[in-house]
VEXDREN-2710 file (C-alpha; in Angstrom, 1 decimal):
% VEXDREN-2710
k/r/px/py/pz
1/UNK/47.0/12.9/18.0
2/UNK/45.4/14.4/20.9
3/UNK/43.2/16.6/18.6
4/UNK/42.0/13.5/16.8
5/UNK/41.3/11.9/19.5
6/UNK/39.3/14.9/20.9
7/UNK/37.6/14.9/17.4
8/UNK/36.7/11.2/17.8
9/UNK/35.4/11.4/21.1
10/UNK/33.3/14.2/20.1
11/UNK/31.4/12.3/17.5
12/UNK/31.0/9.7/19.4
13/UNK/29.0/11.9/21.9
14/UNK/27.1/13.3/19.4
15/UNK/26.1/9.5/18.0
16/UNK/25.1/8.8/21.6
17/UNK/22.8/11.7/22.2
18/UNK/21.6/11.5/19.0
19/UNK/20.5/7.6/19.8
20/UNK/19.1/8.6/23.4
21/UNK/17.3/11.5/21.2
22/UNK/15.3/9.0/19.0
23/UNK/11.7/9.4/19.7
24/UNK/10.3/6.0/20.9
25/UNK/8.6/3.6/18.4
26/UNK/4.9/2.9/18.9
27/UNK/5.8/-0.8/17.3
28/UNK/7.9/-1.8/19.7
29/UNK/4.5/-1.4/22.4
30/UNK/2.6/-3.0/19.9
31/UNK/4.3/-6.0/19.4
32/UNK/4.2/-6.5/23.9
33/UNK/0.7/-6.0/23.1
34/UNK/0.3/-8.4/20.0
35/UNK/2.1/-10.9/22.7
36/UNK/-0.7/-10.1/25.6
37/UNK/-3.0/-10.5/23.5
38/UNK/-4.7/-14.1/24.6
39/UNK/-6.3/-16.8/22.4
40/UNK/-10.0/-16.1/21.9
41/UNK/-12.7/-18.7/21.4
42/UNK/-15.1/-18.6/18.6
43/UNK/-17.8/-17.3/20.6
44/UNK/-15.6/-14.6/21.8
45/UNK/-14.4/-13.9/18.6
46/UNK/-18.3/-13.9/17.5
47/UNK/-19.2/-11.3/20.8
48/UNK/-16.1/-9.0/19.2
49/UNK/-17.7/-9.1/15.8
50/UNK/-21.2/-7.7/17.4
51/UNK/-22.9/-11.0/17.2
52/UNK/-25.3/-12.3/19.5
53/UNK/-23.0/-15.0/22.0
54/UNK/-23.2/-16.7/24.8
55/UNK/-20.2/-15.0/26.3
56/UNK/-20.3/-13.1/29.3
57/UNK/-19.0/-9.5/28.2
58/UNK/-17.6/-8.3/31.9
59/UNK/-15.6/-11.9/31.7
60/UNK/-14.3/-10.8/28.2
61/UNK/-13.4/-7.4/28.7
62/UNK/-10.6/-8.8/32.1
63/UNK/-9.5/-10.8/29.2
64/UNK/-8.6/-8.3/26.8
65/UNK/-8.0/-5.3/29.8
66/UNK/-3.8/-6.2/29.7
67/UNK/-3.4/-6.3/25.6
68/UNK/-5.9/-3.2/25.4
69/UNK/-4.1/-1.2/28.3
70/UNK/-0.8/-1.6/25.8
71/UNK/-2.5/-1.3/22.6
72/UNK/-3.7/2.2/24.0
73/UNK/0.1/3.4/25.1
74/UNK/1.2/2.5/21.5
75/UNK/-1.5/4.3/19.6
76/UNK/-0.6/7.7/21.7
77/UNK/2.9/7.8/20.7
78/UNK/3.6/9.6/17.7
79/UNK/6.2/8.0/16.1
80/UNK/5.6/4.0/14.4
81/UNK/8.5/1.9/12.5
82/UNK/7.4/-1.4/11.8
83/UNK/11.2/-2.1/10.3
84/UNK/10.2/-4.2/7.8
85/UNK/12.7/-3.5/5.1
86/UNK/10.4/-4.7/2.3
87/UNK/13.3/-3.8/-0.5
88/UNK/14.8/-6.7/0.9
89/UNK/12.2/-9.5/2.0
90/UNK/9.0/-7.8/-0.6
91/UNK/6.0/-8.3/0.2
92/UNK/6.0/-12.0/1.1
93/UNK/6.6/-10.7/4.9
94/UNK/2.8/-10.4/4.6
95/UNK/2.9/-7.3/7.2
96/UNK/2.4/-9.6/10.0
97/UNK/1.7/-6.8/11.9
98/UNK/-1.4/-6.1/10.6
99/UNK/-3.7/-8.9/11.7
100/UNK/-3.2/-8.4/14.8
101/UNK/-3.6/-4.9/15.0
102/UNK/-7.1/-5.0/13.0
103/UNK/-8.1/-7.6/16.4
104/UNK/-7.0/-5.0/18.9
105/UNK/-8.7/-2.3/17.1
106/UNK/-11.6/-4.0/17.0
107/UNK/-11.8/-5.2/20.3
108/UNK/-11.3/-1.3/21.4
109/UNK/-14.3/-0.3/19.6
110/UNK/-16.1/-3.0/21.4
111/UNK/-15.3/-1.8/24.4
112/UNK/-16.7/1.6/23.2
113/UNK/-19.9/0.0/22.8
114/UNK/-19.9/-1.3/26.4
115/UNK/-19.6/2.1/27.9
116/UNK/-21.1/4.5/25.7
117/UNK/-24.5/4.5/27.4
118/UNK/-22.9/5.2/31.3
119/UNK/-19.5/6.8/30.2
120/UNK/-19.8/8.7/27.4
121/UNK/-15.9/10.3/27.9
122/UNK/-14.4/6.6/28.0
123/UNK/-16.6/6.0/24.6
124/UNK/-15.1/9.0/23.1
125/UNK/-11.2/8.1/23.7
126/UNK/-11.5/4.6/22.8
127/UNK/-12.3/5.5/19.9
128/UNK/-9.5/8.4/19.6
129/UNK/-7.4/5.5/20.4
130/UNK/-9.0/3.4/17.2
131/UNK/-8.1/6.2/15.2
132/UNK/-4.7/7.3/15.9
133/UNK/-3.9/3.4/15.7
134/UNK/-5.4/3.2/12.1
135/UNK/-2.5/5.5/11.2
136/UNK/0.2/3.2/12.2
137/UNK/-1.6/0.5/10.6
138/UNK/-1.5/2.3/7.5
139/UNK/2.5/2.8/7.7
140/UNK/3.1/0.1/5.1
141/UNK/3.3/2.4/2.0
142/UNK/1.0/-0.5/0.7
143/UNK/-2.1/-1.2/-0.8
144/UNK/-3.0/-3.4/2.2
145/UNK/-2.2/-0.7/4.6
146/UNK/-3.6/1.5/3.3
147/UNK/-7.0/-0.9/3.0
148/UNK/-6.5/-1.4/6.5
149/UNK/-6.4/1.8/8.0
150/UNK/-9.5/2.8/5.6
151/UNK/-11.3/0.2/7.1
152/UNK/-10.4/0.9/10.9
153/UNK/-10.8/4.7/10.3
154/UNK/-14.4/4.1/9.3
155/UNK/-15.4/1.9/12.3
156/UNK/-14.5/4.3/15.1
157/UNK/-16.2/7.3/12.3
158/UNK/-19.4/5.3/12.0
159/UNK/-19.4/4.6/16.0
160/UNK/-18.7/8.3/16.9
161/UNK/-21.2/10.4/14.2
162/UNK/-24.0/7.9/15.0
163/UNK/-23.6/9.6/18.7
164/UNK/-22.4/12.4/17.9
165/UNK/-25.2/14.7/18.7
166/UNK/-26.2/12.9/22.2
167/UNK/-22.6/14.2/24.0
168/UNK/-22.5/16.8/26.2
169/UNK/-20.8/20.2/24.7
170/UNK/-17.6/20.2/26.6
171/UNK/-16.8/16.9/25.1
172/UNK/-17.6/17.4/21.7
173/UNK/-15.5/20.6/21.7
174/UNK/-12.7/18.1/23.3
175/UNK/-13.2/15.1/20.0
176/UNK/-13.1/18.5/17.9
177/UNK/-9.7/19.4/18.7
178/UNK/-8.6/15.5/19.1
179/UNK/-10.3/15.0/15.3
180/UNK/-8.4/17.3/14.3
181/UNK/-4.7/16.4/15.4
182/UNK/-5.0/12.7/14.3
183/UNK/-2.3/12.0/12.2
184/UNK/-3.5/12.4/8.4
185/UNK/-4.0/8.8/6.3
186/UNK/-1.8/7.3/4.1
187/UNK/-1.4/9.4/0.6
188/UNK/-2.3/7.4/-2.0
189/UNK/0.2/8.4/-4.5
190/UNK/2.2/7.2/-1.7
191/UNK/1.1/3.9/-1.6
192/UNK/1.2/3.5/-5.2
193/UNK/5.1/4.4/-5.5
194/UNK/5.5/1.7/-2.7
195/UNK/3.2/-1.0/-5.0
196/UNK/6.2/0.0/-7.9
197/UNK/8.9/0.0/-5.8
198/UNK/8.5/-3.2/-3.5
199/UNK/6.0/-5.5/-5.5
200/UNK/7.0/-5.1/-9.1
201/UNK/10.4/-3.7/-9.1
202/UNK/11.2/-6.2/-6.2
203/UNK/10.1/-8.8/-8.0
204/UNK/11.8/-7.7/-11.0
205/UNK/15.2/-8.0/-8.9
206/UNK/14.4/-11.1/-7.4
207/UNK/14.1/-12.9/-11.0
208/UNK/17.2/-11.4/-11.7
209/UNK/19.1/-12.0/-8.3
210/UNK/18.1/-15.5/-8.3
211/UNK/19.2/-15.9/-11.9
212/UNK/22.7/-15.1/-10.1
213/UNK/22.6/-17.2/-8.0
214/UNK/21.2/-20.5/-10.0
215/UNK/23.8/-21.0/-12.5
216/UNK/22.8/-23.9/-13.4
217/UNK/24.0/-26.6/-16.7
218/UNK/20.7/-25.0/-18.4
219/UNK/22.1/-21.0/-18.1
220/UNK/25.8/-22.5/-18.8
221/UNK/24.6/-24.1/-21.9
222/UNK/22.2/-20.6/-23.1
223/UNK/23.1/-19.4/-26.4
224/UNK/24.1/-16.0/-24.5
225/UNK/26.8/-17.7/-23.0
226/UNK/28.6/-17.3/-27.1
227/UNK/27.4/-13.8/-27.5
228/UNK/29.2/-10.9/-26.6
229/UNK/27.5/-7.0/-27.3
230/UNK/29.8/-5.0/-29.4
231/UNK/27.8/-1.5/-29.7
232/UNK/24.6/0.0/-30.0
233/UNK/22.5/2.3/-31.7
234/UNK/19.8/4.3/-31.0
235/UNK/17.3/7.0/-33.0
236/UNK/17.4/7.6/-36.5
237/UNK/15.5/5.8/-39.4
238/UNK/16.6/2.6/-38.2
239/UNK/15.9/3.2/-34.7
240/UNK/17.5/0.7/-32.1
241/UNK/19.8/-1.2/-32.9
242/UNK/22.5/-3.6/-30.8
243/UNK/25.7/-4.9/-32.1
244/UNK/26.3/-8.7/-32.1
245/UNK/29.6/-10.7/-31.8
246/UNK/28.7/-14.7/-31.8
247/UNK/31.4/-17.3/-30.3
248/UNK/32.6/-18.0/-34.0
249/UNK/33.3/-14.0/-34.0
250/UNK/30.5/-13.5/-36.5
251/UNK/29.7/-9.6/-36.4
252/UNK/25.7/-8.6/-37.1
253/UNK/23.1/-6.1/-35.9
254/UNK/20.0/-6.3/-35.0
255/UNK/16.8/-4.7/-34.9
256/UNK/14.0/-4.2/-32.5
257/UNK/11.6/-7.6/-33.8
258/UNK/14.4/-8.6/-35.8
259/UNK/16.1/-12.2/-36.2
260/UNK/19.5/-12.7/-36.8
261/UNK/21.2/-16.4/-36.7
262/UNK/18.1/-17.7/-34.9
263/UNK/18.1/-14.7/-32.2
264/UNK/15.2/-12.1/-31.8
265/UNK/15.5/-8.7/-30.2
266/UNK/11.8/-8.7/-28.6
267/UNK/11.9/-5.7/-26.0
268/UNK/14.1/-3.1/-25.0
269/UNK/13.7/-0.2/-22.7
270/UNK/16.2/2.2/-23.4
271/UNK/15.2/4.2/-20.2
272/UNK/16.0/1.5/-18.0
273/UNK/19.0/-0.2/-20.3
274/UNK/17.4/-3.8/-20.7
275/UNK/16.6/-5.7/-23.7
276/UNK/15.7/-9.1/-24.0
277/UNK/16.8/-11.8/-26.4
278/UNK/14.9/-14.8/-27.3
279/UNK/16.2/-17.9/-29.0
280/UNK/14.3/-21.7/-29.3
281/UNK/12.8/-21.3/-26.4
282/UNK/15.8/-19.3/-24.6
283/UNK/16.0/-15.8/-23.5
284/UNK/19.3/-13.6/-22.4
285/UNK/19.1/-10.2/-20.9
286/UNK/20.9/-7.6/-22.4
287/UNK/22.1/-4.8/-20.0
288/UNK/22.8/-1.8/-22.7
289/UNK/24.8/0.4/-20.9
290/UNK/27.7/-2.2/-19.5
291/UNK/27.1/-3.9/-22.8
292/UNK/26.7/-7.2/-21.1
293/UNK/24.3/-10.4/-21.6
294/UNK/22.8/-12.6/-19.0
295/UNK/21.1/-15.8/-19.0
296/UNK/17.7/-15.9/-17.9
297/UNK/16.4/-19.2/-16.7
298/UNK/12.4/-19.5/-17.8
299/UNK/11.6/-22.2/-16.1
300/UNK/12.8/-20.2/-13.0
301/UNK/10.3/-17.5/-13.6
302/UNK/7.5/-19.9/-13.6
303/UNK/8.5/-20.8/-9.9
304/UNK/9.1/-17.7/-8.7
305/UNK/5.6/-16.5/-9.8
306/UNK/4.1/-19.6/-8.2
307/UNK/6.0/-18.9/-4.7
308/UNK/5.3/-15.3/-4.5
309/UNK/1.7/-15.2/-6.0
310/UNK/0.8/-18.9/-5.1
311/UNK/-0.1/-21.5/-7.7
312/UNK/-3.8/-20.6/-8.2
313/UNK/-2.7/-17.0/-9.5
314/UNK/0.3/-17.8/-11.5
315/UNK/-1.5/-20.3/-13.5
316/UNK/-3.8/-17.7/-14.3
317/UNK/-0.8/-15.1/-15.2
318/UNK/1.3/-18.0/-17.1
319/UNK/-1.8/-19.0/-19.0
320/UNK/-3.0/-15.5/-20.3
321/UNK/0.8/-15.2/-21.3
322/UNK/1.2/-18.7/-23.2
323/UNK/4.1/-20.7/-23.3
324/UNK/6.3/-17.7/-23.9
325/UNK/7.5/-17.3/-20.3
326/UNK/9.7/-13.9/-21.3
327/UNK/6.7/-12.5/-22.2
328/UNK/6.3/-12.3/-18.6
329/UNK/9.5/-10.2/-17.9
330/UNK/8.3/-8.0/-20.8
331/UNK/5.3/-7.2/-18.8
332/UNK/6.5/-7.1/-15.5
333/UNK/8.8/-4.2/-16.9
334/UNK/5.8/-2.3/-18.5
335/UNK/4.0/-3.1/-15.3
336/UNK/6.4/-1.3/-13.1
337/UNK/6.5/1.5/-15.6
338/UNK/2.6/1.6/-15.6
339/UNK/2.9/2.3/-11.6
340/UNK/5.1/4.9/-11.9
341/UNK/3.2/6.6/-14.0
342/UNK/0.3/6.3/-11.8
343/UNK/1.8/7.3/-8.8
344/UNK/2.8/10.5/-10.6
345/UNK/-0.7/11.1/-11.7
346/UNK/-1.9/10.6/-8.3
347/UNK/-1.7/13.7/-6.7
348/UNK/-4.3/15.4/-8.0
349/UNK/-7.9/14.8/-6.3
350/UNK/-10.1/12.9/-8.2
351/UNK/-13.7/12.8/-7.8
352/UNK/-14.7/9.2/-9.3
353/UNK/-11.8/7.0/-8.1
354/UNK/-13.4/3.5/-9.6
355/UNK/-14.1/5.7/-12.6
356/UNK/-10.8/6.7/-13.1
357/UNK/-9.4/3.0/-12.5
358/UNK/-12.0/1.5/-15.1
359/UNK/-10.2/3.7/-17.5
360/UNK/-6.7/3.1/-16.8
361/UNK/-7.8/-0.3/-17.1
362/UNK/-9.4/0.4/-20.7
363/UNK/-7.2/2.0/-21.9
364/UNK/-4.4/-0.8/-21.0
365/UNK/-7.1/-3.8/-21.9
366/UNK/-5.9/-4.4/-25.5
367/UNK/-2.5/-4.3/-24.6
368/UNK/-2.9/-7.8/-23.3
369/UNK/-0.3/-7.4/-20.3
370/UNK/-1.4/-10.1/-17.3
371/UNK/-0.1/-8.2/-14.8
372/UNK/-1.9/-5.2/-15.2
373/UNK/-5.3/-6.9/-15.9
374/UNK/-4.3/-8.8/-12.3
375/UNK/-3.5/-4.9/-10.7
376/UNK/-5.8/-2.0/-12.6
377/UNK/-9.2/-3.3/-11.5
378/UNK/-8.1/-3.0/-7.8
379/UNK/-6.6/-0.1/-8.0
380/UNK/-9.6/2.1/-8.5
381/UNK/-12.0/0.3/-5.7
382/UNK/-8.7/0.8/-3.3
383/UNK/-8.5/4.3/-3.8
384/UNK/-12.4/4.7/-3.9
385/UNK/-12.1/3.7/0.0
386/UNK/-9.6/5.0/1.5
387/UNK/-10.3/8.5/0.0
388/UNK/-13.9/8.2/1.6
389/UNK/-12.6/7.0/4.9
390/UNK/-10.6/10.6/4.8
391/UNK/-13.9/12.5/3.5
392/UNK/-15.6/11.2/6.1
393/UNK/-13.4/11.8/8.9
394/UNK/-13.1/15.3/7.4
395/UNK/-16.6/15.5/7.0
396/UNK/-16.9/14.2/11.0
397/UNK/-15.1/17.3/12.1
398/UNK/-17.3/19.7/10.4
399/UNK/-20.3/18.3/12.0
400/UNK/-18.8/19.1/15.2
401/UNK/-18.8/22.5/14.5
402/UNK/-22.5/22.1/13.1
403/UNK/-23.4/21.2/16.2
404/UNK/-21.3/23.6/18.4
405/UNK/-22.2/26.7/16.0
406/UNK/-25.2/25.8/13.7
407/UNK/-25.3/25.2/9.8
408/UNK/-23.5/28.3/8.9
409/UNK/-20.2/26.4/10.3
410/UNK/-20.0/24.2/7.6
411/UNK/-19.3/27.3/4.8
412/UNK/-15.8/27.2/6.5
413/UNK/-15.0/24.0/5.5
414/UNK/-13.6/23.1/2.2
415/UNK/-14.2/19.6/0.4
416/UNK/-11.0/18.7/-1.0
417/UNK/-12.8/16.9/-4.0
418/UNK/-15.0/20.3/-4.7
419/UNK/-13.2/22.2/-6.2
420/UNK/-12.3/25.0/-3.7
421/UNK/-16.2/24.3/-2.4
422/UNK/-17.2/23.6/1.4
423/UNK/-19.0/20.7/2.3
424/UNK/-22.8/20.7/1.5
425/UNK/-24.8/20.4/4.8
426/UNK/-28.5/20.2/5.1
427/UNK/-30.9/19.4/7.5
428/UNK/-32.8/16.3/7.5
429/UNK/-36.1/14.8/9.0
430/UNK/-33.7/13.4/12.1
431/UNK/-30.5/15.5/12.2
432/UNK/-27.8/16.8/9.1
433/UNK/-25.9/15.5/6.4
434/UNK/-23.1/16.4/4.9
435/UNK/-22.2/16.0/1.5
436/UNK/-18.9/15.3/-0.2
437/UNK/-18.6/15.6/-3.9
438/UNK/-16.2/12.7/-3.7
439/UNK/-18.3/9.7/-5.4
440/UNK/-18.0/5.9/-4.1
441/UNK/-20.0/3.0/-5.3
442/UNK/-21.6/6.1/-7.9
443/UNK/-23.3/7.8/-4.9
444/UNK/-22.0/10.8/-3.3
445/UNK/-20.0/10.2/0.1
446/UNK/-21.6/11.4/3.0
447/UNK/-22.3/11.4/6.4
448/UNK/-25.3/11.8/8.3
449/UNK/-25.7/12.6/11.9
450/UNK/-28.9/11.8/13.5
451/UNK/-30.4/14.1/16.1
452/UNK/-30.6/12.6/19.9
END
């Protein structure tokens, strides 16, 4: 007994250091932040956005000084959990973060702009602050996120190369080494396993769970509640194949398109272990493996849709699948398939991101899935950005180097879209550019630095 208890005391040691261990959470600073931050009038807002107002700037800046002097702690900490379990609440949390971080982040570039012409230090860590916070925007594992951070990266990039050349050495060798230990941006393949996995597999559950929980006189009455599976099979000439009992004990098979007593088999994924049943306007789901069959409430699909996507875009997805509301289901399975499949293909570079999302597209256009034709066109654009917000800031900390060691610097470098190549870097009639082989908008990304 004593050793047990010795044993149990020991672990619970070990849980307690290993809480006081845990490395603090940026979010938590964020979220005193987000609370400092005060209400803004329009022609604040409007001064913020780099529009002419008739605010006075010193007056703004007290405003902001006590959100901004947290925002700043937050964005130096390492470590960012936002908690949002989205396997559990999907993507109908919204992030809620991320507004309010885009207004911080903003508001700390404006304050760049402030000093940048009688402090060019401060200039130079606000927007090492911008940065590093673009990071934990980005730690959504979501499109949005990553949109986000893309879009707050490039700000403080476009701020710093435009003055890049007018610092004075000892502080661009500083932003050199800061560049490069910013935390790297969100991987797309990432972003697109968290698209499968907490948009269209979530939503895929929550059909399914809410099923569950809605028995209602319409499931009781469903012609799957007098149909039991007896067997299955799969491969061969006749390929699948599931085994039917009916309430009367009526044995039959049936085939993939087939119709039996009024029932159709029209879907099955033998990989997952669903198939789907349609009868008069009813559907079941067929779960092979337990060789079980559920319900499924249409009409509940239809308001799902509306309360996750909002009316305006489930009417489009209910009308480009016509009154055959399992048609959805159908989809949302080869949807989330799709995904994975494109998250796997991800890793690889690609040169022509809106190139390669036209053809994914394509080559899914006459397959007449609404989900997908809602998804693919984004899907390029998205990727398009946020991989030129990295070339850029890649690109960024070769220039330093330019500028520190001359031209011949950039041969060092190596353009993750070339191939094994560096960076091309020329001289222009007012400073350098470099050159990315990484395409955007069917131009090359680049970024020039003007000479001071």
């Amino acid at each position: 007994m004593k050793l047990v208890r010795q044993l149990v005391s020991g672990l619970l040691l070990v849980a307690a250091c290993g809480a006081a261990d845990a490395p603090p959470n940026a979010a938590d600073v964020y979220r005193r932040a987000f609370e400092a931050l005060p209400k803004l009038t329009d022609a604040e807002s409007q001064l913020l956005r780099g529009q002419p107002s008739g605010v006075n700037a010193a007056a703004l800046s007290l405003k902001l000084a006590p959100a901004l002097e947290i925002y700043r702690q937050a964005a130096r900490m390492e470590n960012c959990d936002w908690g949002f379990d989205l396997q559990k609440t999907g993507p109908e949390t919204l992030l809620p973060h991320i507004s309010p971080l885009m207004n911080l982040s903003r508001a700390a570039a404006w304050e760049a702009e402030r000093v940048k012409a009688t402090d060019p230090a401060a200039f130079v860590a606000w927007h090492e602050d911008a940065l590093r916070s673009s990071a934990h925007a980005g730690a959504g594992a979501l499109m949005i996120s990553g949109l986000v951070e893309a879009s707050m990266r490039m700000r403080s990039l476009g701020a710093l190369c435009t003055n890049l050349a007018a610092l004075p050495p000892d502080l661009l060798a500083k932003l050199g080494t800061q560049l490069a230990a910013l935390p790297p941006p969100q991987d797309f393949q990432k972003i697109m396993q968290g698209e499968k996995a907490f948009c269209i597999d979530w939503f895929i559950r929550r059909l399914f769970d809410k099923q569950r929980e809605q028995q209602t006189a319409a499931t009781a009455t469903n012609f799957a509640a007098r149909l039991r599976m007896s067997a299955m099979v799969a491969g061969g000439p006749v390929g699948l194949k599931i085994g039917l009992e009916g309430a009367g004990g009526d044995n039959f098979w049936l085939g993939l398109g087939q119709r039996r007593h009024g029932i159709e088999l029209v879907s099955a994924d033998l990989k997952r272990g669903e198939a789907v049943l349609f009868k008069n306007g009813q559907a079941a789901l067929v779960l092979l493996q337990e060789k079980r069959i559920e319900p499924i409430n249409l009409k509940l699909i239809n308001d799902e849709l509306s309360a996750v996507l909002g009316k305006d875009e489930a009417g489009k997805m209910l009308k480009g699948a016509g009154s055959n509301s399992m048609q959805l289901v159908r989809q949302l399975m080869e949807t989330s398939d799709l995904m994975g499949a494109i998250a796997a293909a991800s890793a690889a570079p690609v040169k022509d991101p809106e190139a390669w999302g036209k053809a994914i597209q394509e080559e899914q256009r006459k397959a007449g899935n609404v989900f997908t034709a809602l998804l693919l066109p984004a899907i390029g654009t998205a990727r398009a950005r946020m991989d030129a917000a990295h070339a850029q800031e890649l690109m960024l900390r070769v220039a330093v180097d330019v500028l520190r060691e001359g031209p011949a610097a950039a041969a060092r470098s190596r353009d993750p879209w070339g191939d094994g190549a560096p960076f091309t870097c020329r001289q222009t009639a007012d400073g350098i550019e470099l050159v990315s082989q990484l395409q955007n908008k069917g131009a090359s990304v680049s970024l020039h630095i003007p000479r001071h």
